[in-house]
C-alpha positions, 0 to 999 in steps of 0.5 A: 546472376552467373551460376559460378557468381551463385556458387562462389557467393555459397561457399563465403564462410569464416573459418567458425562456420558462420557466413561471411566475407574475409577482407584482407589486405597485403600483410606483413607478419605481426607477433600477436596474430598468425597468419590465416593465407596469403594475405590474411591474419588472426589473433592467436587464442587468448590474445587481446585487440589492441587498443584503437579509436574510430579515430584511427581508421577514419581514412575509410570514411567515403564511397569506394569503388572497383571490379570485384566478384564479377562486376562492380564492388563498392563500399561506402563508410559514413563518417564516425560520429556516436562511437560507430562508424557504419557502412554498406558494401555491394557487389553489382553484376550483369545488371543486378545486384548480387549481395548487400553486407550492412556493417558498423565499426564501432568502438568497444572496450577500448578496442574496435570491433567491426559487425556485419550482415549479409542480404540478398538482393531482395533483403532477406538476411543471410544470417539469423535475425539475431546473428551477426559476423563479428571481427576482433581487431588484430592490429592497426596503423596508419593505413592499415586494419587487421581484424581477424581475417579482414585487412584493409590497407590504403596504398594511395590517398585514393587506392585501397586494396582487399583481399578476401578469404573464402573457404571452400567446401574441401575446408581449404581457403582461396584469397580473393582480391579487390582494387578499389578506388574513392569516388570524388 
């Protein structure tokens, strides 16, 4: 694994301090949540996710791929059926696997919440055995999803476009960018 891969991979934090990747997508500014960076948002404090179903976000449904982090980044989303939605990301680099992400979009008090975990690529977890990253849903429309600092926005049929927020160890944030297409 590259040293700047090992390094940057260390620095993946949500801004509560808990280990993670920040999704996010290009967004235009909405009343219910500020915005985080460039192209992220969160919830202002007290605010409630609107309301959505599984139902509103099965366009990810498939295998998506494309340059990231180094190497080849892809996602894969079952389709929605039991009230959840689960899926696997991972990123590919210098012929190994750099990370895992396991996650389930799940609907939850009207709303959808999205719960990740990360792993090495031996399988041991980044987080606790009973922690998860969680992600309140900010706003959703067709093609796009905002939850707290996670944005996925379909620009084709076929073309999704992420960003993710990483914070650094000086507490400032970098935007990293994904181009990922559907694999047929």
């Amino acid at each position: 694994m590259l040293r700047g891969t090992r390094d940057l991979l260390g620095r993946l934090i949500l801004t509560t301090g808990t280990t993670a990747i920040l999704v996010a997508a290009g967004i235009s500014p909405l009343n219910a949540q500020r915005r985080h960076t460039a192209h992220t948002v969160r919830l202002d404090s007290g605010m409630t996710s609107p309301p959505a179903t599984l139902a509103d976000v099965a366009w990810l449904q498939g295998h998506w791929r494309g340059p990231g982090l180094g190497g080849i980044s892809e996602e894969f989303w079952m389709e929605p059926g039991g009230g959840a939605m689960p899926g696997l990301f991972r990123t590919v680099s210098d012929g190994g696997v750099l990370f895992y992400e396991i996650f389930a979009l799940t609907e939850h008090e009207g709303s959808l919440v999205l719960r990740l975990k990360h792993f090495n690529p031996d399988m041991t977890g980044w987080e606790d055995k009973e922690e998860m990253v969680r992600f309140r849903l900010a706003h959703v429309e067709p093609g796009l999803i905002q939850f707290n600092s996670l944005t996925y926005r379909l620009e084709t049929e076929d073309t999704m476009r992420i960003h993710v927020a990483v914070r650094q160890r000086d507490g400032s944030l970098e935007e990293l960018e994904f181009l990922l297409s559907r694999v047929r």
